[in-house]
C-alpha positions in Angstrom: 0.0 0.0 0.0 1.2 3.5 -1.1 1.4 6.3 1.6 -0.1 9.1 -0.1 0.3 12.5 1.1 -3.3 12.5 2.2 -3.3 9.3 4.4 0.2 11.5 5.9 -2.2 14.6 6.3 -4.9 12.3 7.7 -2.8 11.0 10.6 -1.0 14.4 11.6 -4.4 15.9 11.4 -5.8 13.0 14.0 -2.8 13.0 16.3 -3.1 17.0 16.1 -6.4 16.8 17.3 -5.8 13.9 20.3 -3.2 16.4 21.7 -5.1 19.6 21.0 -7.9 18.0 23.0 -5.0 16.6 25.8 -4.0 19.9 25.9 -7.4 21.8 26.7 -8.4 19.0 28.7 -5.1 19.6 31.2 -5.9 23.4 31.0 -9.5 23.1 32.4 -8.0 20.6 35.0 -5.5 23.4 35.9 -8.1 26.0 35.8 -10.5 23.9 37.9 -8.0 22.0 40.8 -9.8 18.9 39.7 -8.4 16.2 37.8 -11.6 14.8 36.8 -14.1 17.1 35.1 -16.4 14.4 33.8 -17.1 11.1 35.3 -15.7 9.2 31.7 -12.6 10.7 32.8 -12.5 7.7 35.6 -15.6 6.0 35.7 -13.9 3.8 38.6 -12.5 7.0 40.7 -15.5 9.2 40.0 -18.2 6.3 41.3 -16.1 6.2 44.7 -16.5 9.9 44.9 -19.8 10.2 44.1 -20.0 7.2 47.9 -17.7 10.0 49.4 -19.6 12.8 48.4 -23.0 11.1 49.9 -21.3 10.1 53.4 -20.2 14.0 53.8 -23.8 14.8 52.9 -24.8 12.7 55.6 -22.1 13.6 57.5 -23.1 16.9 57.8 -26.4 16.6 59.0 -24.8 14.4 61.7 -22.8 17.6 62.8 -26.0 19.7 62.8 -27.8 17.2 65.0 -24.6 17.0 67.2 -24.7 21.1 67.3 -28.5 20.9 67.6 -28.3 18.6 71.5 -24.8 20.9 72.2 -27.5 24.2 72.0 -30.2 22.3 74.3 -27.6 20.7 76.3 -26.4 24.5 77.7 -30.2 25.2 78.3 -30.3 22.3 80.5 -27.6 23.0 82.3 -28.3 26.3 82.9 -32.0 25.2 84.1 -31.2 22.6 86.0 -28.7 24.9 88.1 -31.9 27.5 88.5 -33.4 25.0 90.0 -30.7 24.0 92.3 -30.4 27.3 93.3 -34.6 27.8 93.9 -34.0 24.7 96.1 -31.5 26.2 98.3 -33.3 29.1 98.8 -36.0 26.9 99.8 -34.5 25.0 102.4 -32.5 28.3 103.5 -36.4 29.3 104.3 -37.3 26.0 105.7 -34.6 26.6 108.6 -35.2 29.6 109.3 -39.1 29.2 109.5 -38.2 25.9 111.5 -37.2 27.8 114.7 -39.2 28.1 118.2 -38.8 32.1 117.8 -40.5 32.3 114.3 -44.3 33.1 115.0 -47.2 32.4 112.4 -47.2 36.2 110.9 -43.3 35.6 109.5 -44.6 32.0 108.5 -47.3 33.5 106.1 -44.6 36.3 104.7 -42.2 33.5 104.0 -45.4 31.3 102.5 -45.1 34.0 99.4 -41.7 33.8 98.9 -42.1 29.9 98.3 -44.9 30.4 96.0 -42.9 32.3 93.7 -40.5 29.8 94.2 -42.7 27.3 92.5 -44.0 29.4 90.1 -40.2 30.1 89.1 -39.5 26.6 88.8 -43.0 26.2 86.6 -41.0 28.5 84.4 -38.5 26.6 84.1 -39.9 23.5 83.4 -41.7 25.3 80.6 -39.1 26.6 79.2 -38.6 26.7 75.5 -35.9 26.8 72.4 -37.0 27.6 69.2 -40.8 25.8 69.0 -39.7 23.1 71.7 -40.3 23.1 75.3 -37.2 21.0 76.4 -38.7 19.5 78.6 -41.4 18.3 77.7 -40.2 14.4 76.3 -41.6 13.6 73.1 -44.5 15.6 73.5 -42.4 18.7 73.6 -44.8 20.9 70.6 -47.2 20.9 74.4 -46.5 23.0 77.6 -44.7 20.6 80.0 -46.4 21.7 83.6 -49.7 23.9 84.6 -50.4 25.0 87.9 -53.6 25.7 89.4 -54.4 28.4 91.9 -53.3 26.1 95.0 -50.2 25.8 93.5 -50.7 22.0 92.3 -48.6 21.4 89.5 -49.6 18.4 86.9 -46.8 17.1 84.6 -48.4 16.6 80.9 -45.3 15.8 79.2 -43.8 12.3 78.2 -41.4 10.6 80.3 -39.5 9.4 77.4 -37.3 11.4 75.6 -37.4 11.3 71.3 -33.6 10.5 70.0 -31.3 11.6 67.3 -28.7 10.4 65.0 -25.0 11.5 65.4 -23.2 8.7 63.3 -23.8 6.1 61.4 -26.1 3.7 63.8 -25.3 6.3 66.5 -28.4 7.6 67.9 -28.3 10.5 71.2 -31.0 11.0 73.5 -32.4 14.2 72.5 -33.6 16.3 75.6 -34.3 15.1 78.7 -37.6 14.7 80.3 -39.3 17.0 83.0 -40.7 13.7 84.7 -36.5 13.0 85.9 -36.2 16.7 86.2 -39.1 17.6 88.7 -41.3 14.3 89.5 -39.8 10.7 89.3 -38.5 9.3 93.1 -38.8 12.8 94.7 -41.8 15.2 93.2 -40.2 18.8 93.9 -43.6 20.3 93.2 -45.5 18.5 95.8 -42.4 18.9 98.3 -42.5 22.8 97.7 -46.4 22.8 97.8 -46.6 20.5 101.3 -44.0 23.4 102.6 -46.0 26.3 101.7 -49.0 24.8 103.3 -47.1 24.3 106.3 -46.0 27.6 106.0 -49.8 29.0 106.0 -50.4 26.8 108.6 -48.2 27.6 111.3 -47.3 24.0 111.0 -43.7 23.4 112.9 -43.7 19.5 112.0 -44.8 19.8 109.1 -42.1 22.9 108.0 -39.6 20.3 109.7 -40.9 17.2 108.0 -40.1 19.7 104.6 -36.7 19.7 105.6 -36.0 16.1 104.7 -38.0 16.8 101.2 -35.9 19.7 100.3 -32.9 17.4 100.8 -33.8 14.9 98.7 -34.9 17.3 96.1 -31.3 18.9 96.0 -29.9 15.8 96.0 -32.2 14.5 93.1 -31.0 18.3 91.6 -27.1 17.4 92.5 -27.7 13.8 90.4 -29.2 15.8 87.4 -26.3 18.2 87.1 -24.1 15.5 87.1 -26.7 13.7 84.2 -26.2 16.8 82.5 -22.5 17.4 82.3 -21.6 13.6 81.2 -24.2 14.3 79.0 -22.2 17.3 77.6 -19.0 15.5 77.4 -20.4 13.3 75.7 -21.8 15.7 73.0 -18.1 17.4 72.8 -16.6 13.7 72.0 -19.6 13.3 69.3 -18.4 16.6 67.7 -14.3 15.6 67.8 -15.6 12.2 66.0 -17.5 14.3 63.9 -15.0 16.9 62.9 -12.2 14.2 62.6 -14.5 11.9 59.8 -15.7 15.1 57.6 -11.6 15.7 57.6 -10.8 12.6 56.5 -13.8 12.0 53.8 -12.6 15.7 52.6 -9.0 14.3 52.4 -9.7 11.5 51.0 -12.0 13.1 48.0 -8.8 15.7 47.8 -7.1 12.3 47.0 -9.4 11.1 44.4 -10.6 14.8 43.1 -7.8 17.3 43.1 -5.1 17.6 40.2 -1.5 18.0 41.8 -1.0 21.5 39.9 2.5 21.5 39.6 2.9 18.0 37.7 -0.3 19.2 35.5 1.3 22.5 34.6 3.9 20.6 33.5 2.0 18.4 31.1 0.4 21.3 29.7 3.8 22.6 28.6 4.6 19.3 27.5 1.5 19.3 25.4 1.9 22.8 24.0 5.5 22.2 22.6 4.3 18.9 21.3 1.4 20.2 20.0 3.4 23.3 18.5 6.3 20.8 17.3 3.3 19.0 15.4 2.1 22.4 13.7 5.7 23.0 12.5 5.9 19.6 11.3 2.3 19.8 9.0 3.4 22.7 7.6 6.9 21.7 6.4 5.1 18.8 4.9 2.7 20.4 3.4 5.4 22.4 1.7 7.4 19.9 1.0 4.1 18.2 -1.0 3.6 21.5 -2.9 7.1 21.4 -4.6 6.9 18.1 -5.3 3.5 19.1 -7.1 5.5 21.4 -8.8 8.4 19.4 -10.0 
């Protein structure tokens, strides 16, 4: 078989194409930082990335559910130690109002006091982030606790507590219910109420006999704190773990994605002097061809 000048100016033409198209296709990789612009580029690479890619996603919303319980779990803490604090007052009262020397006038003066010590920690109990009471369990769209106008207070929240995901499998308690707060083992409400009575009462034993409920509050109070910050530190280790896997599934897509620049820059120079080496070449031949046509 003869090799015409046209089957010559066929093939230069072809290979001047493949490394015209190398050439653009480094400078886009240059010009993006990724060394895959289309998923032909590396079906096998670009199918991994598109797994990576989805576990960041989901990643993600793991970190906002893990920032979601940090937010609550300072709203907690903070109520909870309100609460310890009402409490102390409380019994502060309760020994004071205990003594021989205290007549039934000061008992009825310190009576008020208490009330608004249990319509503070109604407050509390009803207190609310965003369009959540915290807690109020998994019925927290409803106001935890209600109080009549003798200062009975009725818990209509859940005792159980919705949950969330923060990994993979992982799921966190969400909030924490008002029942373990206020009611389970020692019900504040009815220790505080039974105390204010007393109180109006003029009743020594029975101010006395508060004493031993107000303990057992703060130390049901002292436990909860404690619930609470092991609760917390568990919620910082959640958001390390976190942190740590979206750096490493952002690594490793850097690994799979990202051109390395400098070897890249280097192919497109390689390509542009082959590509202008191949120009050159075409048109010398083509010359060439033309005086031969001559001759």
């Amino acid at each position: 078989m003869r090799v015409t000048d046209r089957i010559k100016f066929d093939a230069f033409k072809n290979n001047l194409a493949l490394i015209k198209s190398n050439l653009d296709k480094t400078q886009n990789k240059i010009a993006s930082g990724k060394k895959i612009l289309v998923p032909s580029d590396d079906p096998v690479s670009s199918s991994v990335a598109v797994g990576f890619n989805a576990e960041k996603g989901l990643n993600a919303q793991y970190g906002r559910n893990i920032e979601r319980l940090k937010t609550t779990g300072v709203f907690y803490e903070t109520s909870i130690n309100s609460v310890n604090n009402m409490l102390t007052r409380a019994k502060e009262i309760a020994i004071v109002q205990a003594s021989d020397t205290v007549n039934a006038e000061t008992r009825k003066s310190a009576s008020e006091e208490v009330k608004g010590i249990i319509e503070r920690l109604v407050a509390i109990g009803n207190t609310k982030v965003g369009n959540h009471y915290i807690f109020g369990g998994k019925k927290s769209n409803n106001t935890p606790f209600s109080i009549d106008s003798d200062y009975n207070v009725t818990f209509n929240g859940s005792n159980e507590v919705s949950s969330i995901f923060v990994d993979k499998g992982t799921k966190e308690d969400a909030g924490i219910s008002g029942d373990k707060v206020f009611i389970s083992d020692t019900n504040i409400f009815n220790v505080l109420k039974n105390f204010k009575d007393a109180l109006e009462t003029n009743n020594k034993t029975g101010i006395r006999n508060a004493l031993d409920g107000l303990d057992k509050s703060l130390e049901k109070t002292q436990t909860n704190l404690v619930h609470v910050g092991t609760y917390t530190a568990r919620i910082e280790n959640f958001i390390e773990y976190n942190e740590s896997k979206n750096n490493n599934i952002i690594e490793t897509l850097s690994q799979i994605m990202d051109v390395d620049v400098a070897q890249a820059v280097i192919d497109f120079n390689s390509l542009s002097n082959a590509y202008e080496a191949m120009i050159y070449t075409m048109t010398k031949i083509q010359s060439l061809s033309v005086l031969n046509y001559l001759r």
